[in-house]
N, C-alpha and C positions, 0 to 999 in steps of 0.2 A: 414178732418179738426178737430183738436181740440176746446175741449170746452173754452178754457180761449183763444184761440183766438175771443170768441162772450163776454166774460167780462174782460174787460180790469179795474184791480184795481184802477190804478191810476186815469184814467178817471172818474172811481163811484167817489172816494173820494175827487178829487178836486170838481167836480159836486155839493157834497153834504156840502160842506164847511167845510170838517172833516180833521185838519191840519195830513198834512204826511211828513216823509222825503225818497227820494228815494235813495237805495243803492245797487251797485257791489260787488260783491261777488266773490273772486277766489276759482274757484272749480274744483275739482279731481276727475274726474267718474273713480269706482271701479268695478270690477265685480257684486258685488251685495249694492254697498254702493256709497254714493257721500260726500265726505269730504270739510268742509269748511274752507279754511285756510286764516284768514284774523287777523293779528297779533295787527288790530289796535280797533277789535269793542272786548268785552268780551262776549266770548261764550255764557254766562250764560242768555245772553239777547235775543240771535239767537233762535226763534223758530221751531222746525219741526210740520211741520204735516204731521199727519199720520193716513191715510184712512186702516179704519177694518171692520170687520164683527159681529155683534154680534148671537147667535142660536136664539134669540128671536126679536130682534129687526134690522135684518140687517144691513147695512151700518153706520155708525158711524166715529166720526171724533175725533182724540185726539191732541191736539196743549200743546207742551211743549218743554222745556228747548233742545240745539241742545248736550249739554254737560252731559243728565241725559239719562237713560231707562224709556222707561212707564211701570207703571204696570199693566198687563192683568189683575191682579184679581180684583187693585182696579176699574182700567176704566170698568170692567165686572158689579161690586159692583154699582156704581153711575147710569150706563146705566140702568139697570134692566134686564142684562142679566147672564147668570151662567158662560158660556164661549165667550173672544172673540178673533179673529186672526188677525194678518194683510192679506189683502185682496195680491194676488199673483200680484206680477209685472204685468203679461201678463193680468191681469183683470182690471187691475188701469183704465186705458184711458177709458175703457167701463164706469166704476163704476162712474170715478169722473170725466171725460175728460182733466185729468191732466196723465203726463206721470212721472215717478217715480225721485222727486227731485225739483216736480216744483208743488206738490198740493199747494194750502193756501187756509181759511177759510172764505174769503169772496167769492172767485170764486165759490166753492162748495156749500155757503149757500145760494148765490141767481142764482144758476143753478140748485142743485138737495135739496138742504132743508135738506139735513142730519144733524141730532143731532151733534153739535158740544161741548165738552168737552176740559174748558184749565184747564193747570195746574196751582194752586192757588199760586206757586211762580211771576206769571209773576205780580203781585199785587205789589210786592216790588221794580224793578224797574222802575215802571208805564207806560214806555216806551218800547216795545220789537219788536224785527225784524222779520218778517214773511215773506216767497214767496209774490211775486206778481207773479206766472203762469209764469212764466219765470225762466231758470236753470243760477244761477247767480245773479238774479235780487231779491228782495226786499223792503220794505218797513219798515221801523220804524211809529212805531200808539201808541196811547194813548192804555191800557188795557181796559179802561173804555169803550173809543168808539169802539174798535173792540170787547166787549160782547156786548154791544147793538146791534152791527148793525147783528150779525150772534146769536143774542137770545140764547148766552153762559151763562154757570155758572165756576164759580172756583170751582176746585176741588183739592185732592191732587190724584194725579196721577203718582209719582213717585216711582222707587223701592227705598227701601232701603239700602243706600251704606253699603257694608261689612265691 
């Protein structure tokens, strides 16, 4: 059994009075990628996360835009590590007990406490989509309440488009 089967997001956040909206997601498993094709929400509001490793600091979490790249060096930079990676598919479910497409940053903060890092664009929508532990499934949150509740900072954490 999976971990985000023992935390159910929706559950914590109605619980705690923290307004959510629940959303479907059509998606397309790739061989090493999962695409989200929904022509009616704007990308730029879709978060991924994505579970890494740091050489000094282990496990680490980076939550950003589903339409940017992360940047290793800056998320390496903010952690206080030199280098970081993403952790290998086959290690995910151990690591974070989410399986690859279905992390989010509440499961993970109040299952394993790993350092969680967003990127400081989600600040200008106020409102962004994250997993809820489920492939397909999320949730739309305040930015505000979801760095409270998983003890986030904004950061910028994006590479720079060519």
């Amino acid at each position: 059994m999976t971990m985000n089967a023992l935390f159910d997001v929706e559950t914590f956040l109605a619980a705690s009075g923290i307004p959510y909206e629940s959303v479907f997601f059509k998606v397309e498993r790739h061989d090493t990628s999962i695409c989200v094709n929904d022509g009616e929400i704007d990308p730029h509001t879709i978060y991924k996360t994505l579970a890494l490793t740091g050489n000094t600091t282990g496990p680490i979490i980076a939550v950003v835009p589903l339409d940017c790249r992360l940047s290793y060096k800056k998320l390496a930079k903010v952690s206080g590590n030199k280098k970081v990676g993403l952790i290998p598919d086959q290690q995910l479910e151990q690591t974070t007990g989410y399986i690859h497409g279905t992390n989010n940053p509440l499961g993970i903060w109040f299952t394993k406490q790993y350092p969680i890092y967003i990127d400081q664009q989600s600040i200008e929508p106020k409102r962004i989509y994250i997993s809820n532990g489920h492939l397909g499934r999320g949730v739309k949150i305040d930015i505000i309440h979801l760095t409270d509740l998983v003890d986030a900072r904004l950061y910028d954490l994006i590479e720079e488009k060519e």
